[in-house]
C-alpha positions, 0 to 999 in steps of 0.5 A: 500500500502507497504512503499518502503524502499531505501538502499544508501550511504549518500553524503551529511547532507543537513541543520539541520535533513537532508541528501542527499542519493546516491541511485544506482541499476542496469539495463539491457539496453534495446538494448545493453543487458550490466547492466548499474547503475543508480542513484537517489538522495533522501533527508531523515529526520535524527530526531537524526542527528547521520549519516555522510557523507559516512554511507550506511543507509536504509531509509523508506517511509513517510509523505511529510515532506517539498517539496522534503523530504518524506523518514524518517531513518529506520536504519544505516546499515553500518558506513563510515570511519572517 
């Protein structure tokens, strides 16, 4: 099974090695046909600690490594302003 990959911004560094990403997507709403955003929350595992609040990263799937924390960082994508 392929390990799912999540593109977001991070919101907040969460303790020691750890943020919080703000993953958003868009869906057609079943009834009203408009798209509409919809947001999850993830904690990822930043070996390094070299992201900040406000850097777009992409994150990849692994091991649980605590009880809310299974997604590792793959790559920054983009650096937030200081």
């Amino acid at each position: 099974m392929p390990k799912r990959q999540i593109t977001g911004t991070v919101i907040k560094k969460a303790g020691d090695k750890t943020a919080t990403v703000l993953v958003e997507r868009r869906v057609l709403h079943p009834r009203y046909h408009k798209t509409v955003k919809r947001f999850k929350k993830y904690l990822i595992h930043d070996e390094k600690n070299e992201i900040n609040v406000g850097d777009t990263v992409t994150a990849i799937e692994c091991r649980p490594l605590s009880k809310t924390k299974s997604f590792r960082l793959l790559e920054i994508v983009k650096r937030g302003e200081v």
